[in-house]
C-alpha positions in Angstrom: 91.7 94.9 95.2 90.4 92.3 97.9 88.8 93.2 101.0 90.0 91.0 104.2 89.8 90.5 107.1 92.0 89.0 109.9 90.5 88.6 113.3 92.4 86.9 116.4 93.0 86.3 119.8 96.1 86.7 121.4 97.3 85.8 124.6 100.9 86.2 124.6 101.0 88.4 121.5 102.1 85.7 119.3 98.8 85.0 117.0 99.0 89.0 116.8 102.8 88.8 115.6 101.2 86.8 112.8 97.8 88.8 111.9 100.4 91.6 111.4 102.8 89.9 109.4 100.3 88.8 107.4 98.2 92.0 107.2 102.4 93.5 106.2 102.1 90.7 103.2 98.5 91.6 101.5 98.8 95.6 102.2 101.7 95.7 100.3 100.1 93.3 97.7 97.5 96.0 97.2 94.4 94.9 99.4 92.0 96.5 101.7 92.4 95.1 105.0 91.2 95.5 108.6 92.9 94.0 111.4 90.2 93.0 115.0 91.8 91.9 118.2 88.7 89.5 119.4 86.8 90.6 122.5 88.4 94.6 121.6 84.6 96.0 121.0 82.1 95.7 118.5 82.8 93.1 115.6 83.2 93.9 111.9 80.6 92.2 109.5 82.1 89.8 107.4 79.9 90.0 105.2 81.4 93.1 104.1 84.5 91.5 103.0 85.5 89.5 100.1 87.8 87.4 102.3 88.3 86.3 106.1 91.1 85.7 108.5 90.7 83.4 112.1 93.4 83.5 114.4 93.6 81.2 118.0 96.2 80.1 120.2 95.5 77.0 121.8 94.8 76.5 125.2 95.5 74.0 127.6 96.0 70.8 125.7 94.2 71.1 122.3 91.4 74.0 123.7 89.6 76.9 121.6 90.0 80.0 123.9 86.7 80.7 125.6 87.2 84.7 123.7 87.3 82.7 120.6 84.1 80.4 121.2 82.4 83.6 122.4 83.4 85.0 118.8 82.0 82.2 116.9 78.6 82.5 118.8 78.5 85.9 118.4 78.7 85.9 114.3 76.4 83.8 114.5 76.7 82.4 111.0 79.6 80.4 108.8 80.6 83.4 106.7 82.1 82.1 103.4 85.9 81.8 102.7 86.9 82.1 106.2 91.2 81.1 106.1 92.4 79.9 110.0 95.8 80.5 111.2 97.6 80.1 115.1 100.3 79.3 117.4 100.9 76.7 119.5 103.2 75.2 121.7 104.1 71.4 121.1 105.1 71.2 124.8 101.8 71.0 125.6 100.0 67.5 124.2 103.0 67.0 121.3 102.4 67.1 118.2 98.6 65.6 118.3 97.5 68.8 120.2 99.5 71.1 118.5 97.7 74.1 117.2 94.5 71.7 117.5 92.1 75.1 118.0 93.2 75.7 114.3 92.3 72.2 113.3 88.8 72.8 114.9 87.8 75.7 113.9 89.0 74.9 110.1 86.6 71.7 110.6 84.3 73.8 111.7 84.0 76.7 109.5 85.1 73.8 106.5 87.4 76.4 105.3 88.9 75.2 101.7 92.6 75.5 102.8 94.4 74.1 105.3 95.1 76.1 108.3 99.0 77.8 109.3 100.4 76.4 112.4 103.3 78.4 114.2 104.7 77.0 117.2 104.8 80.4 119.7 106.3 83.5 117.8 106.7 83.7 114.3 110.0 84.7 114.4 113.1 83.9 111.8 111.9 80.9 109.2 108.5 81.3 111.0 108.2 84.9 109.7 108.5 83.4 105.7 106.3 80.7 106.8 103.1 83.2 107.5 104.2 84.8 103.9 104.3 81.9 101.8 100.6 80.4 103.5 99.1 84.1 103.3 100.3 83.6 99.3 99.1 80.2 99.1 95.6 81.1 100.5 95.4 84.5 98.1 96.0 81.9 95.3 93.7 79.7 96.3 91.1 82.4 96.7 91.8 83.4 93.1 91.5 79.7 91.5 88.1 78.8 93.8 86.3 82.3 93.5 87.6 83.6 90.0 87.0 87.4 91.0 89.6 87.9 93.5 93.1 88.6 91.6 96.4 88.4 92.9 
């Protein structure tokens, strides 16, 4: 069993449709894991978890939410496997800016896979999407860290 998890930020409730799809997809696969709306009260440690979730919306043209920098400064370290996910909308800055917060904070964080873009809700194919990358990463996880097992 592998302990996760998923914190996000959600302003329209769509990077939450995702954390709980996903969180759907590894409880059923056997795993510990605990879901944290950023800015919702005190913040888990990471350190007491084998693997870590970060989930954005984009703001504005290709911005971090302000919740989400005040996240990142408040860990106050790079945990270790740290996975991004978020939704965008590609109305706003095209495809350049879509889901950029993602793109950042992957950078950031140099997370070892690349991040799940959803553009708004995550909804019909979308859903499958947010299954087939929360697979992907579980795999990866397994092949890069040896102990975690799928």
């Amino acid at each position: 069993m592998v302990r996760i998890l998923i914190c996000y930020a959600s302003f329209s409730g769509n990077t939450q449709e995702v954390a709980k799809i996903m969180m759907d997809k590894l409880t059923l696969d056997g795993h510990e894991v605990s879901l944290y709306r950023i800015g919702s009260g005190q913040i888990p440690d990471p350190r007491q978890y084998d693997v870590m979730f970060l989930g954005t919306f984009t703001w504005g043209k290709g911005a971090t939410p302000i919740d989400v920098k005040d996240f990142v400064y408040e860990l106050g370290y790079k945990p270790p496997n740290i996975y991004v996910f978020g939704t965008g909308d590609t109305q706003f800055g095209g495809d350049q800016l879509f889901c950029f917060a993602t793109v950042k904070l992957a950078k950031f964080y140099q997370s070892t896979y690349p991040p799940l873009k959803i553009e708004q809700s995550p909804r019909g194919f979308q859903e499958m999407k947010v299954i087939e990358w929360t697979e992907g990463v579980m795999k990866h996880c397994q092949q890069h860290l040896g102990k975690l097992v799928y």
